[in-house]
C-alpha positions in Angstrom: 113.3 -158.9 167.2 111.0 -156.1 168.4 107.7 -155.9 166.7 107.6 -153.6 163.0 111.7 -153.5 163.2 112.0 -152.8 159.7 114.5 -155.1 157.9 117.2 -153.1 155.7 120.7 -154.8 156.1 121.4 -157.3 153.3 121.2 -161.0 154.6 124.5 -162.6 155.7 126.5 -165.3 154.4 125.0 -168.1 156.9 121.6 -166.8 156.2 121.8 -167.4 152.6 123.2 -170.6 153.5 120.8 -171.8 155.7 118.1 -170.9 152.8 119.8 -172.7 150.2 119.6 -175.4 153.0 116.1 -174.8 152.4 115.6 -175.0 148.9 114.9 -170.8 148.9 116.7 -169.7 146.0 115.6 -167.3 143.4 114.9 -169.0 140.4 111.7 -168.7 137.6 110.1 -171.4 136.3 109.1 -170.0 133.1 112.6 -169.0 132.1 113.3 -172.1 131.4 110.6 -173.1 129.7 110.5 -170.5 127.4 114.2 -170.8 126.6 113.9 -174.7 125.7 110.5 -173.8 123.7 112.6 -171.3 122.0 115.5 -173.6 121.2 113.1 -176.7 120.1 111.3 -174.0 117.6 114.6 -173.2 116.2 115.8 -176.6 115.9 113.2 -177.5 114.0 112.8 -175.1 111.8 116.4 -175.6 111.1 115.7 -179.4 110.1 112.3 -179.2 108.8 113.0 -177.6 105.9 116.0 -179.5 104.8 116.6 -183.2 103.6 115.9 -184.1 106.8 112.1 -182.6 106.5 111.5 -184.1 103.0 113.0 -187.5 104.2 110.4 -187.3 107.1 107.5 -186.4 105.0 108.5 -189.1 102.1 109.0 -191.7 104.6 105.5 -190.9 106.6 103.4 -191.0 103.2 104.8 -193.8 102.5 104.4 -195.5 105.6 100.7 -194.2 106.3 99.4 -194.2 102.8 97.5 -197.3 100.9 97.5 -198.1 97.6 95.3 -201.3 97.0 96.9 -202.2 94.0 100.2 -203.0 94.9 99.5 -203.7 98.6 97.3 -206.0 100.5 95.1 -204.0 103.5 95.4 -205.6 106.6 95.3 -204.9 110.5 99.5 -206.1 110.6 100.5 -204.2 107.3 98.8 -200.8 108.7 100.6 -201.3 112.4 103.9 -201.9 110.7 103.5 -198.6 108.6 102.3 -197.2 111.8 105.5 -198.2 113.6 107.9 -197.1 110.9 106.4 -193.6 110.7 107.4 -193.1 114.5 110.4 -194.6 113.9 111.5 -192.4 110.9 110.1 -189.1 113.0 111.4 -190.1 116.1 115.2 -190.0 114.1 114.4 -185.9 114.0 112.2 -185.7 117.1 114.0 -187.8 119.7 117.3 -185.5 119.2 115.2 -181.9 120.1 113.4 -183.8 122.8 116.7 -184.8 124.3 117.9 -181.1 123.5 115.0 -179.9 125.6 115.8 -182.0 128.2 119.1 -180.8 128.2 118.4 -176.9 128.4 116.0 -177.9 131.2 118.6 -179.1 133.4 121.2 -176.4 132.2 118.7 -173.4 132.9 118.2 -174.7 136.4 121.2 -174.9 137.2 122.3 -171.7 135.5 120.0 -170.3 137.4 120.5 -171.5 141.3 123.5 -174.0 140.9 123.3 -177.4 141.5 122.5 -177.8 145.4 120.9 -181.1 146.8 117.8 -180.0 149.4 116.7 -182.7 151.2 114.6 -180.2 153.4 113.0 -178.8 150.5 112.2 -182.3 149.3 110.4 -183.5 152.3 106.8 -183.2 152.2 105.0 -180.1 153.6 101.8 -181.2 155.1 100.7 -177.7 155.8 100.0 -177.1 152.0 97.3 -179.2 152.5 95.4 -176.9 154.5 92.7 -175.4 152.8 92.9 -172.7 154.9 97.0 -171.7 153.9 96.6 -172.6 150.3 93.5 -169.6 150.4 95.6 -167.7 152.1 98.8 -168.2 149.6 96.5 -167.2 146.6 95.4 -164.0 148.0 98.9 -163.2 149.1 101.3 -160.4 147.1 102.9 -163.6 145.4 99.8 -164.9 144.4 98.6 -161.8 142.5 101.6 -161.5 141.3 101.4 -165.2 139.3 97.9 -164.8 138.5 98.6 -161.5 136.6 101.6 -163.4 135.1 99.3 -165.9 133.9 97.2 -163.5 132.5 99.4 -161.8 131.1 100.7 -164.6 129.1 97.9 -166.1 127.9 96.8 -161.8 126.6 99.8 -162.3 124.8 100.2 -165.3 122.9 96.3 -165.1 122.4 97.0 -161.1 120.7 100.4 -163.0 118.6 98.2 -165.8 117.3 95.0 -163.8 116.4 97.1 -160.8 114.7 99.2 -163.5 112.7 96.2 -165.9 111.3 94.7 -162.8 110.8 97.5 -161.4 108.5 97.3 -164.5 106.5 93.3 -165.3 106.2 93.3 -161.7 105.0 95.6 -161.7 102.5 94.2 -165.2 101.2 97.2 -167.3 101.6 95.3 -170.2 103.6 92.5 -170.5 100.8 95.3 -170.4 98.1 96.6 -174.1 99.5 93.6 -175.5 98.7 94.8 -175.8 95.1 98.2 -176.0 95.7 100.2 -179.2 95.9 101.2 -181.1 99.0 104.6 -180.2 99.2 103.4 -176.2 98.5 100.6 -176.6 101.4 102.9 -177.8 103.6 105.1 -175.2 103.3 102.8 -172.7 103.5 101.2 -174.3 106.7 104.9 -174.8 108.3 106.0 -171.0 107.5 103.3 -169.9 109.3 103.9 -172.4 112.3 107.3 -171.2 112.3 106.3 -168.0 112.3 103.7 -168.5 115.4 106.6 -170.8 117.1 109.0 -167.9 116.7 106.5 -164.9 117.9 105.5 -166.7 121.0 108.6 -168.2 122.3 110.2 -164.9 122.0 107.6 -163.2 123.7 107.6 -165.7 126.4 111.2 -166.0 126.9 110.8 -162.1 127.1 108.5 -162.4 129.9 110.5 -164.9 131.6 114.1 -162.7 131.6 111.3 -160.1 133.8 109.9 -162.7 136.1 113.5 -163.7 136.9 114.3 -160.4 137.3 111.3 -160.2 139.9 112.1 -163.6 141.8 115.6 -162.3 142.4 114.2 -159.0 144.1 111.7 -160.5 145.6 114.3 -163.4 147.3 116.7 -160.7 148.0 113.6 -158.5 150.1 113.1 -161.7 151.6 116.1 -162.4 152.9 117.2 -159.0 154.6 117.7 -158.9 158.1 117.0 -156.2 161.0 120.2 -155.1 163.1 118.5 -157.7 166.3 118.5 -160.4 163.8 122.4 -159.6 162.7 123.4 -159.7 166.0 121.4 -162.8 167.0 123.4 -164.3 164.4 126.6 -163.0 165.7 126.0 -164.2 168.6 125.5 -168.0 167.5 128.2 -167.7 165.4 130.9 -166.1 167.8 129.1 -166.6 171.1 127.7 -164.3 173.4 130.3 -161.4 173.9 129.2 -161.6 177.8 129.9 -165.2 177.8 133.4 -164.8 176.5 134.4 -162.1 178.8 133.5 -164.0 181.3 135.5 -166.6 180.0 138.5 -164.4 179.8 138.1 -162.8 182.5 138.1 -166.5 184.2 141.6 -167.4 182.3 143.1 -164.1 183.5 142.3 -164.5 187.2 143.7 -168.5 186.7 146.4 -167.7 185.1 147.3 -164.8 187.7 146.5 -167.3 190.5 149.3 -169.7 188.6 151.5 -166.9 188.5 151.3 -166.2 192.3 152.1 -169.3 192.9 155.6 -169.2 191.3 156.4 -166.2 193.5 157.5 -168.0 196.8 159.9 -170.3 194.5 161.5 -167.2 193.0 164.8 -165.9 193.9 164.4 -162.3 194.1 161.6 -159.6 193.1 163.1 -156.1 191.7 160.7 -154.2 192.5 160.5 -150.2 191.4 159.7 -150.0 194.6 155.8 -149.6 194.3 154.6 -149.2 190.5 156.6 -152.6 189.2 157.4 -155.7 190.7 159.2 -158.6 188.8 160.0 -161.9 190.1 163.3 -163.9 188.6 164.3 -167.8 189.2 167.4 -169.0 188.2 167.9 -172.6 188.4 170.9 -174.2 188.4 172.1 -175.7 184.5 169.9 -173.0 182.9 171.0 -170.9 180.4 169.5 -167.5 182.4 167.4 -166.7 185.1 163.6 -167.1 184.4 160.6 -164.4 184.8 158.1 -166.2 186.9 156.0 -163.6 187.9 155.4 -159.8 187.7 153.0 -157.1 187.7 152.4 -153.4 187.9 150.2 -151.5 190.3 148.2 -153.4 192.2 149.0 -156.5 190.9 153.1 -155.5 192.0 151.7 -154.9 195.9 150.5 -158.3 195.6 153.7 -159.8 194.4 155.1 -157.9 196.9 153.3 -159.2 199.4 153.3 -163.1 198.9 157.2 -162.0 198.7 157.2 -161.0 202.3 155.0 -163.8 203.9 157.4 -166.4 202.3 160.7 -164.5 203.0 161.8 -163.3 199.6 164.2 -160.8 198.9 163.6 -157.8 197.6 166.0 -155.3 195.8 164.6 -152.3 194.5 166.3 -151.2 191.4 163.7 -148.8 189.7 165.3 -148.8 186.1 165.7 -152.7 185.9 162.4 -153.4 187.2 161.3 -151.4 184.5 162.9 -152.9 181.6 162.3 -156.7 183.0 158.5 -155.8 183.0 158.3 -154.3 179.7 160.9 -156.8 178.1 160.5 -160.1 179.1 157.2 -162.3 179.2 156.5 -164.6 182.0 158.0 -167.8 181.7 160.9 -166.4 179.6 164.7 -166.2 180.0 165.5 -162.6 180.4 167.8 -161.5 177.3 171.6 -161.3 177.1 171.8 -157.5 177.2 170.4 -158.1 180.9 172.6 -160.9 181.8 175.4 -158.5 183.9 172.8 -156.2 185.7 170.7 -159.3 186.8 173.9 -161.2 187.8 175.0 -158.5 190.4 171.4 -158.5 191.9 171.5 -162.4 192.3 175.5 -162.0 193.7 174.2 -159.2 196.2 171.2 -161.9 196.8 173.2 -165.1 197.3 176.2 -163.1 199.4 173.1 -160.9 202.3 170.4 -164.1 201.8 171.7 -167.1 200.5 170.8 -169.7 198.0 167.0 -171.1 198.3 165.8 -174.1 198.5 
């Protein structure tokens, strides 16, 4: 490709391909992150609040509290409430975790299919350069995820500060002081959910835009100049010079293999000079046989290996003609020919003889 050849044609089949081979795809990280953080805030708040949240909450004051009176304090009896708190949360947390897990895998794959890339899973030794790495972080992508970054952390920072400041102002937090427990905590979770809700929408926001980005940005990167196009082309198809060649080669071999036939012919019709078609009939067949022609040139030749090996020729312009455009070589000629071709071989066999 010439140097500063700008790249405008969209990238080809086999070069999206080859970087899917690659592990290239356009895909954003946050997206799905933001989308399971969105979905585990949901779920939550969907089962907090319920039987399931006071069963939680009875069952963890019951395992982590201590009442000296009716039971004995030891090291085992505080491990066993221990272990049956994170048994009796894990029945409500293990379910979102393994939800979580689940959107991981399905936004992934939403997002770039699901591809095995062993070349993007071997390890790249020159990302431990110092030198690349420096480079990579003041590169176009590099600003581009540090202002990202940024960005999020302006956000969720502005969401939290605005919403705990909503509440300490109207006096809400101070009022739990003197609630009860059940009151306080669901004071504390209302505003959890309402943090949890703020942020993951914003963040799932941000996400749907840094998709949008890592698509246009893999799409820039994968257009090709015209060289590159027909590079590929080339590879695909072959050189077009090559394959001429190549014909070309064919034609002359199967021209040489048609010359050949025309000493074991019968009789050329010729036109006398623009056509010249050579017919065998051998003896059983169903018709004579077209072993040879040619127009031009190609007829002078024909014409010509006719004389050095004592063929006859018969000039009959509108037969020649109609055998030339009508009848490949190696074909039997067709049954609408059959009586003028029979009087030429008649005239043939009666001045020449039958050859050998």
């Amino acid at each position: 490709m010439a140097d500063g050849e700008e790249k405008s044609f969209p990238a080809t089949p086999r070069r999206r391909q080859e970087a899917r081979k690659k592990g290239q795809v356009a895909r954003s990280a946050e997206f799905g992150a933001s989308l399971t953080l969105l979905a585990v805030v949901a779920a939550l708040h969907a089962l907090l609040p319920g039987q399931a949240g006071l069963s939680l909450l009875g069952n963890l004051h019951a395992a982590f509290g201590f009442n000296p009176h009716l039971t004995e304090f030891t090291f085992s009896t505080v491990q066993q409430w221990q272990v049956l708190g994170i048994q009796w949360g894990g029945r409500i947390l293990l379910p979102v975790a393994l939800m979580a897990v689940a959107l991981a895998l399905v936004s992934g794959i939403g997002q770039v299919g699901f591809a095995v890339t062993p070349e993007a899973l071997a390890p790249q030794w020159n990302r431990l350069n110092p030198a690349q790495g420096f480079k990579r972080l003041l590169s176009m992508r590099g600003t581009v995820e540090a202002f990202k970054g940024l960005l999020k952390m302006s956000l969720v920072g502005g969401i939290c500060y605005s919403t705990l400041k909503n509440t300490v102002e109207s006096g809400e937090l101070l009022r739990t002081m003197r609630m009860p427990l059940a009151e306080t905590v669901g004071v504390v979770g209302g505003l959890i959910w309402t943090l949890g809700l703020r942020v993951s929408i914003t963040l799932f926001l941000v996400a749907v835009a840094d998709y949008a980005y890592q698509k246009y940005e893999f799409e820039k990167s994968l257009k090709m100049s015209l060289s590159e196009i027909k590079q590929e082309n080339k590879q695909s198809d072959g050189d077009p010079q090559v394959k001429a060649r190549i014909r070309r080669m064919q034609r002359e071999m199967s021209k040489k293999r048609m010359m050949q036939n025309v000493p074991k012919a019968d009789v050329i019709i010729t036109n006398p000079t623009h056509f010249a078609v050579a017919l065998r009939y051998e003896p059983g067949g169903a018709a004579p046989k077209v072993v040879a022609k040619g127009q031009d040139e190609m007829a002078a030749k024909i014409r010509e290996v006719a004389r050095e090996h004592k063929v006859p020729l018969v000039e009959n312009v509108p037969l020649a003609r109609t055998l030339y455009r009508a009848v490949e070589i190696g074909n039997e000629i067709p049954a609408d020919l059959y009586e003028a071709v029979a009087q030429v071989l008649a005239f043939v066999y009666r001045t020449y003889g039958k050859r050998k």
